[in-house]
Backbone bond lengths (Angstrom), bond angles and torsions (degrees), N, CA, C in turn:
res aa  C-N    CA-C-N  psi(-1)  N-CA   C-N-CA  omega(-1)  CA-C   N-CA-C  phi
1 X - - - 1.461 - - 1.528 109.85 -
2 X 1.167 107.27 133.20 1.729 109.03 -177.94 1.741 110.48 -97.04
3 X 1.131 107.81 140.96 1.578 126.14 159.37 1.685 125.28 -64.96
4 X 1.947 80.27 82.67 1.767 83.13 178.37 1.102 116.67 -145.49
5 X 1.589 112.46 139.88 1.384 112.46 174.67 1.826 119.11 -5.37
6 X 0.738 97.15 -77.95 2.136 92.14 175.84 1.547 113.97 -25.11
7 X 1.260 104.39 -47.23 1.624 116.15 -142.74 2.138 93.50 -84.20
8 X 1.918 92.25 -43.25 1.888 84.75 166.50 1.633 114.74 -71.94
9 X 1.011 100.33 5.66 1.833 97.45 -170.13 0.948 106.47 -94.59
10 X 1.076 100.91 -42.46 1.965 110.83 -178.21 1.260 91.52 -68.43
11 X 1.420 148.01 -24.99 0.943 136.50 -176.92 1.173 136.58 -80.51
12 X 1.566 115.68 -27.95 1.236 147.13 162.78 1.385 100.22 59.38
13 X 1.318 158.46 48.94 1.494 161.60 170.64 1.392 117.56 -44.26
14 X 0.765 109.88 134.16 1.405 124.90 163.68 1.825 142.15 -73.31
15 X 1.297 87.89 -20.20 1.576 116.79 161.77 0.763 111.70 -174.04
16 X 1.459 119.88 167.65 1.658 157.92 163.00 1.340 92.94 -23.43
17 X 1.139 143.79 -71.54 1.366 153.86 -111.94 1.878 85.57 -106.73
18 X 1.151 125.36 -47.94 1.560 133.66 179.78 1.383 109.67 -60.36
19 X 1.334 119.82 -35.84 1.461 112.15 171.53 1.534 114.83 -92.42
20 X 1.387 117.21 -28.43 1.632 109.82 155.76 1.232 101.10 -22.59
21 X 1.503 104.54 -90.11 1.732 126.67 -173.66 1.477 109.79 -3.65
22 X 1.467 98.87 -95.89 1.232 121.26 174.26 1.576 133.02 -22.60
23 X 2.012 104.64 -31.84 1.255 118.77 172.63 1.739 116.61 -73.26
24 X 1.208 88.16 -31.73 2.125 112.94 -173.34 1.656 84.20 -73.71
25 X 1.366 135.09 -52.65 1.266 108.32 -141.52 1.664 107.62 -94.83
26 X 1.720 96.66 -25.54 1.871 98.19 -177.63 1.206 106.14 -94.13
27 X 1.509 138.38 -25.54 1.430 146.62 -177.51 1.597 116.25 -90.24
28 X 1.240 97.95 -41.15 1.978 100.37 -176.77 1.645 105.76 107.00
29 X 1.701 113.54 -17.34 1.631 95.87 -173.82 1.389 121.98 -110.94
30 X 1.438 84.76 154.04 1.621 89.42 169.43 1.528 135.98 -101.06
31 X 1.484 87.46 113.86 1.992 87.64 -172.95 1.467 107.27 -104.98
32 X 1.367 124.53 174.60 0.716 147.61 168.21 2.159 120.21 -77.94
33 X 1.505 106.87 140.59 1.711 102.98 -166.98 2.026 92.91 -67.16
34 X 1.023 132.83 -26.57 1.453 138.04 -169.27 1.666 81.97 -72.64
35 X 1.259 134.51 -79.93 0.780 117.59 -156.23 2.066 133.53 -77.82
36 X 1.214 87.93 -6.48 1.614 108.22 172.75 1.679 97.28 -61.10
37 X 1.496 91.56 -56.48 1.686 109.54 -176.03 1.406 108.77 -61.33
38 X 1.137 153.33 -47.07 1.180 148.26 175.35 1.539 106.23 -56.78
39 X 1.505 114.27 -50.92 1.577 116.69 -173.70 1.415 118.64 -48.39
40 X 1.701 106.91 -59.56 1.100 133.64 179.41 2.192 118.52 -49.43
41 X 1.302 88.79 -32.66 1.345 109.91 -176.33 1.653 102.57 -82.00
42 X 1.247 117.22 -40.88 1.535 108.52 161.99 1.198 123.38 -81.14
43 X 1.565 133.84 -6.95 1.329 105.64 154.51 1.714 115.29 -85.69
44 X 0.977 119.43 20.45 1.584 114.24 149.78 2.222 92.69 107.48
45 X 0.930 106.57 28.78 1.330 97.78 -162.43 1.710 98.60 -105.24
46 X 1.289 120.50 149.49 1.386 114.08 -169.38 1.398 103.77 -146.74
47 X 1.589 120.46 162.92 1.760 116.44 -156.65 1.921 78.14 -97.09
48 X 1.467 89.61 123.65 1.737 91.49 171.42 1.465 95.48 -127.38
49 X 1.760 94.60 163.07 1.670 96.73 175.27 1.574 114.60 -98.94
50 X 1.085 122.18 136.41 1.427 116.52 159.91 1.435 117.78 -19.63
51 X 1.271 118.36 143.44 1.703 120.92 156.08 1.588 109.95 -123.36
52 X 1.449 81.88 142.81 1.851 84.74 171.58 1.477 122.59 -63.31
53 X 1.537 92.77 144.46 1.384 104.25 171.97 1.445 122.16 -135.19
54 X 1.004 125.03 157.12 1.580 128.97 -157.35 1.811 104.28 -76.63
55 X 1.323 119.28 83.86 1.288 90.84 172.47 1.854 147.02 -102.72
56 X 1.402 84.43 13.68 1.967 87.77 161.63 2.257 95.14 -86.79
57 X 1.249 105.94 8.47 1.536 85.95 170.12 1.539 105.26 -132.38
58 X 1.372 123.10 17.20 1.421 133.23 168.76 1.755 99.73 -56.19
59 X 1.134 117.08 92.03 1.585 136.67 174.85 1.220 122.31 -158.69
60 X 1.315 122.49 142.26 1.606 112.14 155.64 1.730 131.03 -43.44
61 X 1.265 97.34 2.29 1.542 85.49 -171.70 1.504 96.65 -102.87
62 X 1.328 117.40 -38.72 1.518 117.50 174.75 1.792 100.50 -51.20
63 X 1.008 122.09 -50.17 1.877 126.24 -159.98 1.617 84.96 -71.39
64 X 1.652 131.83 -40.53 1.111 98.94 -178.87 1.746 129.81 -99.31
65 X 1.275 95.08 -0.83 1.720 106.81 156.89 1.461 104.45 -60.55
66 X 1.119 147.62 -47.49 1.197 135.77 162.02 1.560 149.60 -35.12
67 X 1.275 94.00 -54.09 1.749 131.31 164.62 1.880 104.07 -59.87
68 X 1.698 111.50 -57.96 1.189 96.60 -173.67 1.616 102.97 -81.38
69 X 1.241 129.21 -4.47 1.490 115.96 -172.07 1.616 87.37 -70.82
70 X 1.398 126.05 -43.08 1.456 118.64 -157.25 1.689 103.14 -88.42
71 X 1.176 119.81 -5.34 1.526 107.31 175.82 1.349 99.02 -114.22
72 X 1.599 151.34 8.49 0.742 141.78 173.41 1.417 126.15 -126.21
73 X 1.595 112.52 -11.89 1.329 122.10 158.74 1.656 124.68 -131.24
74 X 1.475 103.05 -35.41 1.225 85.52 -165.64 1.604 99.75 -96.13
75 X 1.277 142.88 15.58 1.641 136.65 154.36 1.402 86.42 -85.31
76 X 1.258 140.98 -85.08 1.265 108.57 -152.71 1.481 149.95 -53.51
77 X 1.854 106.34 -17.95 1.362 136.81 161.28 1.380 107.11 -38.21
78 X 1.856 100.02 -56.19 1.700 111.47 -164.56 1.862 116.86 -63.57
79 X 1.455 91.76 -23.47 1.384 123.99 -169.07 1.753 105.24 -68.29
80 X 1.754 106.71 -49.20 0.859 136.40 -171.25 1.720 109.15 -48.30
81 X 1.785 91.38 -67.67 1.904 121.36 155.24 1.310 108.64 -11.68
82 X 1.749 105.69 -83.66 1.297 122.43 -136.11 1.697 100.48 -78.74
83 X 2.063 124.49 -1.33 0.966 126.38 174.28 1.197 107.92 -96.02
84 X 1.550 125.27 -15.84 1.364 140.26 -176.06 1.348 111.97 65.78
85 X 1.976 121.33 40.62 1.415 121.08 -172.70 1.963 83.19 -96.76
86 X 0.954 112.21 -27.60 1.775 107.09 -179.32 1.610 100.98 -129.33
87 X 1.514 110.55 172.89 1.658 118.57 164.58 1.530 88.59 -116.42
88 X 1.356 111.07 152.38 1.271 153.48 -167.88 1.554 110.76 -134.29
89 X 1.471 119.78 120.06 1.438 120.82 176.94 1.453 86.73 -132.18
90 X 1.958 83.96 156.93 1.904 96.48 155.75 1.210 104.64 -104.05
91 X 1.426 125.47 147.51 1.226 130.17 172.31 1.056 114.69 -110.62
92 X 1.825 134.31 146.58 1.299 122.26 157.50 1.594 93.10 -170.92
93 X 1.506 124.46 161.83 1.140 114.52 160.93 1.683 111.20 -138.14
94 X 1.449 107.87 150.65 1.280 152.64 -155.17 1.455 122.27 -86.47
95 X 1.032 154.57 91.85 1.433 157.87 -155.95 1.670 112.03 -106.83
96 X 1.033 107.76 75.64 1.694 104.19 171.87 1.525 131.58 -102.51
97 X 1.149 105.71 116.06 1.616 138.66 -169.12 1.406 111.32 -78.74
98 X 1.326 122.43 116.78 2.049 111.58 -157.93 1.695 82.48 -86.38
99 X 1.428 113.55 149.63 1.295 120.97 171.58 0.907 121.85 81.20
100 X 1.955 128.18 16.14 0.949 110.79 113.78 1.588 142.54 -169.93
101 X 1.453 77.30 97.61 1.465 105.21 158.94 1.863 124.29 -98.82
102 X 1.322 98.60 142.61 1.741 109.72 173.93 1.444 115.63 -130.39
103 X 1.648 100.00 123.99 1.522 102.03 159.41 1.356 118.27 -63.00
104 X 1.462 102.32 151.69 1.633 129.05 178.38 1.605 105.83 -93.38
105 X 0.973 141.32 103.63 1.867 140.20 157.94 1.472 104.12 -128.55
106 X 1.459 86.89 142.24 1.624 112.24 166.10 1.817 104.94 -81.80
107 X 1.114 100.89 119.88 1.236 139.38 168.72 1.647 158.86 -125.52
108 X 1.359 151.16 72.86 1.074 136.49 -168.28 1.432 130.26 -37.32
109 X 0.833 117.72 -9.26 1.635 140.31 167.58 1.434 129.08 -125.02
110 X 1.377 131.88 141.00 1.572 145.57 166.96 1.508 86.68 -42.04
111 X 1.489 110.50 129.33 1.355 136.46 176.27 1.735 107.50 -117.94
112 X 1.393 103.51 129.57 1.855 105.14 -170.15 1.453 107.02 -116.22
113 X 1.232 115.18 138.44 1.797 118.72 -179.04 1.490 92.00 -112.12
114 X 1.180 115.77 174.05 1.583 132.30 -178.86 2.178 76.31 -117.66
115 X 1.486 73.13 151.90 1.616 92.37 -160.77 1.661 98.28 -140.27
116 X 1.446 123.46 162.21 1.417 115.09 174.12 1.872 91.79 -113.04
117 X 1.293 100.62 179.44 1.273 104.20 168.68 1.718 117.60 -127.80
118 X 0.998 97.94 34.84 1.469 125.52 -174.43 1.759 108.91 -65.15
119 X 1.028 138.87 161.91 1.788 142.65 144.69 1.116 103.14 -106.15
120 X 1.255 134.64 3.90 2.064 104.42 -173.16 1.510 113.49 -60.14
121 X 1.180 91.12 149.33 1.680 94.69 -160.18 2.019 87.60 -132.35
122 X 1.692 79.40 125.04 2.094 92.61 175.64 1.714 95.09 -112.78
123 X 1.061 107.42 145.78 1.659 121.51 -177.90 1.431 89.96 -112.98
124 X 1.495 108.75 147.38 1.635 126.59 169.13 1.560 108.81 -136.37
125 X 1.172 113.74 91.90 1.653 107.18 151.22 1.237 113.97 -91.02
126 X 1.618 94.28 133.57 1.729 119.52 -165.71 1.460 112.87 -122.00
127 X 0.769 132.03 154.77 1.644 149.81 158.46 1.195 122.04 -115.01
128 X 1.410 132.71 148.54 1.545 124.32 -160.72 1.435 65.13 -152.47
129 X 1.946 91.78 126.35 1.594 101.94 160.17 1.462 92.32 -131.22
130 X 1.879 116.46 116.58 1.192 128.52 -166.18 1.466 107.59 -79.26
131 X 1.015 123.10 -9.22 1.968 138.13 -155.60 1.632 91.91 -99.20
132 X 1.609 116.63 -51.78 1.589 111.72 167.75 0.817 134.39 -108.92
133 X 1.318 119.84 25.46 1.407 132.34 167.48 1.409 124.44 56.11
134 X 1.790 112.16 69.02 1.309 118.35 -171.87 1.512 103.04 169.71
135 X 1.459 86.98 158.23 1.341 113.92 -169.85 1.424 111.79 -109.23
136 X 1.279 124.55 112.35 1.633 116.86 165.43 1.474 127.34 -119.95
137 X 1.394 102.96 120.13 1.563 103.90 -162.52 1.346 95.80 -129.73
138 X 1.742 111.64 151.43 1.340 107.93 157.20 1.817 110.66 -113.73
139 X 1.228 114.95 172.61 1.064 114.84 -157.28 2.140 99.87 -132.17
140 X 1.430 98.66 146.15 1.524 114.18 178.52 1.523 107.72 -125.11
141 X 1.125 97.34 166.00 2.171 102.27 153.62 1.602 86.97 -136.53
142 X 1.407 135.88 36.72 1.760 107.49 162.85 1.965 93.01 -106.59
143 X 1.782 104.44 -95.23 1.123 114.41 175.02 1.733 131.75 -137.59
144 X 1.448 117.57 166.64 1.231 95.05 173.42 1.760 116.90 -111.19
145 X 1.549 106.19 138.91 1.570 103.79 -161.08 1.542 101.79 -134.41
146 X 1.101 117.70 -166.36 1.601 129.19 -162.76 1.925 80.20 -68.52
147 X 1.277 104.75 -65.45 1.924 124.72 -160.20 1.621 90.99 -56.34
148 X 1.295 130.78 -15.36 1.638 122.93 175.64 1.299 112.71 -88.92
149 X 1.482 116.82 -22.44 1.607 123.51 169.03 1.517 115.32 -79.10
150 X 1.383 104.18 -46.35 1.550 110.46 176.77 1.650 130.04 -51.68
151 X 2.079 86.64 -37.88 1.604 83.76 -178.40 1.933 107.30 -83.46
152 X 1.666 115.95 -27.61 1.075 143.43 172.22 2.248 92.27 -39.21
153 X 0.713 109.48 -57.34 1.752 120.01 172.31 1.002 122.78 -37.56
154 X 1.696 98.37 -66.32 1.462 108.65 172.00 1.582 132.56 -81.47
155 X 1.456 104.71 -14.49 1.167 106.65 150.35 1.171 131.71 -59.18
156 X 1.490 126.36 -38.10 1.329 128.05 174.43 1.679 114.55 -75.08
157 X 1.592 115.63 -11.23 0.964 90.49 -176.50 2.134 113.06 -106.01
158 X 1.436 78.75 17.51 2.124 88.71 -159.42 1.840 72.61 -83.79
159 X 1.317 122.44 -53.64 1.598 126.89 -135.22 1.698 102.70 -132.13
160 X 1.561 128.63 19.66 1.069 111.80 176.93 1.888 106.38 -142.27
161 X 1.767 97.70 -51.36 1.426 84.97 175.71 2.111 91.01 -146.91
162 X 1.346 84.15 97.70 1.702 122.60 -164.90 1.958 102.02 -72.81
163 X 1.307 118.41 -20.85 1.345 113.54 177.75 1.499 109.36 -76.63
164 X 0.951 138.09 110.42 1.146 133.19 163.89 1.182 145.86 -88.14
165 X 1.539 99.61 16.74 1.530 122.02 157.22 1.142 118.25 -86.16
166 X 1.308 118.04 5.05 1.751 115.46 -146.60 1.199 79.79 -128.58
167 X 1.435 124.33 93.57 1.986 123.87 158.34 1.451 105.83 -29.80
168 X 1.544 77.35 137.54 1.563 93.80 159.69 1.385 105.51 -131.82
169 X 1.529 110.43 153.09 1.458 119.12 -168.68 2.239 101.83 -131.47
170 X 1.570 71.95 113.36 2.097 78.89 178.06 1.747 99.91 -83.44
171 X 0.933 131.58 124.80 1.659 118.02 166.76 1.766 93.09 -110.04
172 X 1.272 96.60 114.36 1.577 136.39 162.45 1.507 144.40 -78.48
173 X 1.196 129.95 142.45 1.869 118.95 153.78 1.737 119.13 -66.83
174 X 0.935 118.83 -148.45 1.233 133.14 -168.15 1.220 105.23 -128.95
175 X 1.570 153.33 19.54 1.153 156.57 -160.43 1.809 93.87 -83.93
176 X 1.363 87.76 130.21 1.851 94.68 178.68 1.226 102.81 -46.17
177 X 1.485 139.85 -55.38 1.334 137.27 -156.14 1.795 116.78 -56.54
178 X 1.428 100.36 -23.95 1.498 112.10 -174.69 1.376 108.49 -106.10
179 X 1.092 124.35 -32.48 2.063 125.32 162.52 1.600 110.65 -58.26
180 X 1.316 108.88 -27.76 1.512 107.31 -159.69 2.068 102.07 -69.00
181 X 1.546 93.88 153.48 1.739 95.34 -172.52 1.426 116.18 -70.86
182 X 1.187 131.03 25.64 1.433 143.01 -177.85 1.371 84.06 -96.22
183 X 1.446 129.91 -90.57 1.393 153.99 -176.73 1.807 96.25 -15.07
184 X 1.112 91.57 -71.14 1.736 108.62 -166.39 1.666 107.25 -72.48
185 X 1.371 121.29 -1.21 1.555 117.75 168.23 1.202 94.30 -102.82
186 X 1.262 149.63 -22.34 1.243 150.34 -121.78 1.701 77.05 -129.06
187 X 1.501 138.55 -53.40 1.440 135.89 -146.18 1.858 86.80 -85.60
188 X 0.955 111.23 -44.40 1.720 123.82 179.12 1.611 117.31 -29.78
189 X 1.638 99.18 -57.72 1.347 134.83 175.02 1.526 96.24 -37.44
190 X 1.063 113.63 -92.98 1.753 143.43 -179.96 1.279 104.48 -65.54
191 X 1.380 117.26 27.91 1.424 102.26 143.81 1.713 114.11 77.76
192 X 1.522 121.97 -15.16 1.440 137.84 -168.20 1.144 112.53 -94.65
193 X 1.461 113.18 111.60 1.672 128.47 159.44 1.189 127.14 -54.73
194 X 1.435 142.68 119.48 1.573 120.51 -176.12 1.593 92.16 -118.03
195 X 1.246 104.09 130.40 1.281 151.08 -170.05 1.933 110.66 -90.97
196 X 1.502 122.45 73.22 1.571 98.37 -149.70 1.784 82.35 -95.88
197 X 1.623 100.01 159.69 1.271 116.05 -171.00 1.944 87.65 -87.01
198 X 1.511 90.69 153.58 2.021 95.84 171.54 1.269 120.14 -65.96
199 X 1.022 159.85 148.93 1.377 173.94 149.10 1.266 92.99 -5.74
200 X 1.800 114.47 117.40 1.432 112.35 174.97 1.081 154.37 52.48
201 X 1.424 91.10 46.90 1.424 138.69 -175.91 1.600 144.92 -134.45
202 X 1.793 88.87 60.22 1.828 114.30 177.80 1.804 106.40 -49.52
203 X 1.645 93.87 -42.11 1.371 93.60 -170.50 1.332 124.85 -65.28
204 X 1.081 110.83 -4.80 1.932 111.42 171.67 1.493 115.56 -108.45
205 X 1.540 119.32 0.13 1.305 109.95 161.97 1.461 109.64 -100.07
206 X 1.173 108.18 124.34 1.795 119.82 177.79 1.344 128.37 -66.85
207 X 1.530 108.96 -18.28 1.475 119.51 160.42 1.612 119.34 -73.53
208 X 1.143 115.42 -21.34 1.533 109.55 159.10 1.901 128.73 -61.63
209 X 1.368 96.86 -4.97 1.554 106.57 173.81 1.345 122.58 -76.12
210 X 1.811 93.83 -44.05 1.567 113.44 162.44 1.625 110.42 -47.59
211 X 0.902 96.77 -52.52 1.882 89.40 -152.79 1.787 101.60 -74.72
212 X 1.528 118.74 -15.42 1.576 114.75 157.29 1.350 92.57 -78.23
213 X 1.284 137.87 -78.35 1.563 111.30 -166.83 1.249 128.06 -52.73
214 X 0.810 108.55 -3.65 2.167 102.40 164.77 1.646 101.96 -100.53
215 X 1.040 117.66 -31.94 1.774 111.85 162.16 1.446 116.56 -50.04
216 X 1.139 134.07 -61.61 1.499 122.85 142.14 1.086 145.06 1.32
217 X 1.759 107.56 -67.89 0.774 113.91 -165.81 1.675 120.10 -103.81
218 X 1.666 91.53 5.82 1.955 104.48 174.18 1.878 101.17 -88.76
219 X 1.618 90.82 -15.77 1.196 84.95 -179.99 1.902 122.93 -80.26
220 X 0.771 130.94 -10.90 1.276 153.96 -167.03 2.216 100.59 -89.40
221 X 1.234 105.36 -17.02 1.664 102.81 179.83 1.829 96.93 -143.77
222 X 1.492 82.87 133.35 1.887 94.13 159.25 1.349 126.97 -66.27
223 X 0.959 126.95 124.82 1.365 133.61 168.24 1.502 119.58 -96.09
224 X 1.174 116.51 85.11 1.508 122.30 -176.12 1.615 125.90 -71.45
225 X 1.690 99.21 -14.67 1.790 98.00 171.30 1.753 96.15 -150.64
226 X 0.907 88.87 -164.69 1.680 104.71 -171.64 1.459 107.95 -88.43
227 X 1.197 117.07 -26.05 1.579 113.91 166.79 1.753 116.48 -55.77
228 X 1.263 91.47 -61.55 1.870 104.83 179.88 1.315 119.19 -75.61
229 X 1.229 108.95 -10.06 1.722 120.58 143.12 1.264 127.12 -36.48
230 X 1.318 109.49 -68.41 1.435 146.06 -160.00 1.764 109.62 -86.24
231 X 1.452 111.38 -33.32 0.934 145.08 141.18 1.666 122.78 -7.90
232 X 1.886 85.99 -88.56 1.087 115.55 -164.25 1.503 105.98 -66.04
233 X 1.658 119.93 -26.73 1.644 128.23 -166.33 1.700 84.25 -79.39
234 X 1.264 121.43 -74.70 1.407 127.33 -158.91 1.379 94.80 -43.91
235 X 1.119 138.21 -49.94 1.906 123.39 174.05 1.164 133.38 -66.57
236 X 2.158 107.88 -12.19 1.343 102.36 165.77 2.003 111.50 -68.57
237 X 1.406 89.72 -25.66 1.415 116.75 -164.82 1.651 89.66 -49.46
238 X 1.369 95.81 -78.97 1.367 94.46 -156.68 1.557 115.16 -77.42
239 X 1.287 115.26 12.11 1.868 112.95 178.84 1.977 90.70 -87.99
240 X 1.475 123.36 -53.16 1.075 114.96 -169.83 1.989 104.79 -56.79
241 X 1.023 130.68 -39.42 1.349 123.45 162.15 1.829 131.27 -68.95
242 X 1.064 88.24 3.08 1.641 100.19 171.74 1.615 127.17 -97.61
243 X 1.422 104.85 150.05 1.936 99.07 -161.90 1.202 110.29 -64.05
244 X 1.279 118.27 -4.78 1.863 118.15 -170.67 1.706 84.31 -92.84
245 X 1.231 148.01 -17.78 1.381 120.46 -162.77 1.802 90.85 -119.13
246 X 1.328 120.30 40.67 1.799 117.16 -179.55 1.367 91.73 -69.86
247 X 1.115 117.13 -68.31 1.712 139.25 -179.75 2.133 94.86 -16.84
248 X 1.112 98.28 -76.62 1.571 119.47 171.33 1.840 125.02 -34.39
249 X 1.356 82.57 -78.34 1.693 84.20 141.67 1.111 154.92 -0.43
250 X 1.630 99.80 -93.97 1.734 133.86 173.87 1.836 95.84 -57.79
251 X 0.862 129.20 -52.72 1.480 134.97 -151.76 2.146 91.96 -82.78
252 X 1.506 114.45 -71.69 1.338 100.50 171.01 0.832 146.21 -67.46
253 X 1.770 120.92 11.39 1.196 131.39 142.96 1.502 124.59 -113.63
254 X 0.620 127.37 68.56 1.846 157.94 -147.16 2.232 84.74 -106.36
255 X 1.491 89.99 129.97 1.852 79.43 171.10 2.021 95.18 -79.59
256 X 0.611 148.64 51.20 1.495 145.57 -177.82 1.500 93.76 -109.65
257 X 1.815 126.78 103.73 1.141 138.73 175.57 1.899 106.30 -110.60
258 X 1.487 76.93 140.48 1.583 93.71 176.95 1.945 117.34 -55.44
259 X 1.032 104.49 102.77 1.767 96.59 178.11 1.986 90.42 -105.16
260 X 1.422 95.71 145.58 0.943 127.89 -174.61 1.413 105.09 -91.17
261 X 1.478 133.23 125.85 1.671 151.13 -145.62 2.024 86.02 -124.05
262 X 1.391 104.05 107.74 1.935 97.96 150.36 1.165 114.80 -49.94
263 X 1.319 131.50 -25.34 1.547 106.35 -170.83 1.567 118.33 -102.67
264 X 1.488 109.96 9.32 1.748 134.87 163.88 1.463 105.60 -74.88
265 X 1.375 114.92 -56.36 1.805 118.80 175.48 1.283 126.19 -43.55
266 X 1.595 107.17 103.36 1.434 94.49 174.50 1.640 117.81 -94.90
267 X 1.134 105.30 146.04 1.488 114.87 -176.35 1.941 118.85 -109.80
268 X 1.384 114.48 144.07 1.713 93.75 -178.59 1.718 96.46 108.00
């Protein structure tokens, strides 16, 4: 049996030490963990973590609720955008907790941040309109509720997109607060379609990229009170809408959506 990419894949290991094993018991040799690790590292293979996956909806019908949401609504929506006959937003909102976030660096040594031990918690409901390039969110520290989407609506429509002949389309989750018939009498009003994403499905709203890239990047400064907290979000806010971050932008909102592969799913 030969040592090849396929054969560790199929194997899917869990460490260094598991594919040693595996080499001693189907091959006969004995290597060394430095050098398993070096091998392994040149065929392109890297220690990743699991991600969740839905499994009372692990089926073909969930993988193809997906596929047709994106060939049957949400390309043509975008399509819709990029002719400027409608506006198109992503919707979602964001819960950030000061203290705790952590930077990521490569390092030979345990690296230490000064940290607060604070909870204040700032809420961001955002909209991503990919056609004009921007993000408009308003921001809380209580909660987010049906009456935070509703006024969130009409805000966009007093001071952002004021024609009200001209549909607008929110594409959404399923969060009770936004299904509920307040939301949907209230979207009627103003002219707004809500667009709900299928059951378990971060990966097709593009504003969920944002809210890991500003996780990042809160991580990179201390926040010692609730001001510079609050602070620190409103400048992720406004650097991703600024002409120095187009570059930034263009690339994390890329239409390139995660489709989910049967033979990635592990089951058992």
């Amino acid at each position: 049996m030969r040592l090849t990419y396929k054969a560790i894949d199929k194997l899917l290991p869990d460490c260094i030490a598991a594919v040693r094993e595996w080499i001693r018991k189907e091959l006969g040799i004995e290597l060394s963990l430095q050098s398993v690790r070096v091998f392994v590292k040149k065929l392109g293979f890297r220690y990743r973590k699991t991600k969740p996956f839905p499994e009372n909806e692990l089926s073909e019908n969930w993988l193809k609720a997906q596929e047709e949401f994106k060939t049957e609504k949400l390309f043509p929506l975008l399509g819709k955008a990029a002719s400027g006959t409608a506006d198109v937003l992503f919707l979602d909102s964001a819960h950030f907790v000061q203290g705790k976030f952590n930077q990521y660096l490569s390092s030979q040594e345990p690296c230490y941040k000064a940290s607060c031990h604070g909870r204040y918690r700032i809420n961001v409901v955002g909209g991503l309109d990919v056609a004009k390039r921007q993000v408009l969110s308003l921001i809380n520290d209580t909660y987010v509720r049906a009456g935070t989407i509703t006024n969130y609506m009409k805000w966009l429509r007093n001071y952002h997109y004021q024609n009200l002949d001209k549909k607008l389309y929110l594409i959404l989750d399923n969060a009770s607060y936004q299904k509920c018939d307040w939301v949907k009498e209230d979207a009627e009003i103003w002219n707004i379609e809500l667009v709900y994403l299928p059951t378990y499905s971060p990966n097709l709203n593009l504003i969920e990229r944002l809210w890991k890239w500003m996780k990042r990047e809160l991580g990179k400064s201390y926040n010692q009170d609730k001001k510079s907290f609050r602070l620190n979000i409103e400048e992720s806010l406004r650097k991703i809408n600024s002409d120095e971050s187009m570059d930034k932008f263009e690339s994390m909102f890329s239409f390139k959506f995660q489709s989910y592969e049967k033979s990635r799913i592990l089951t058992g």
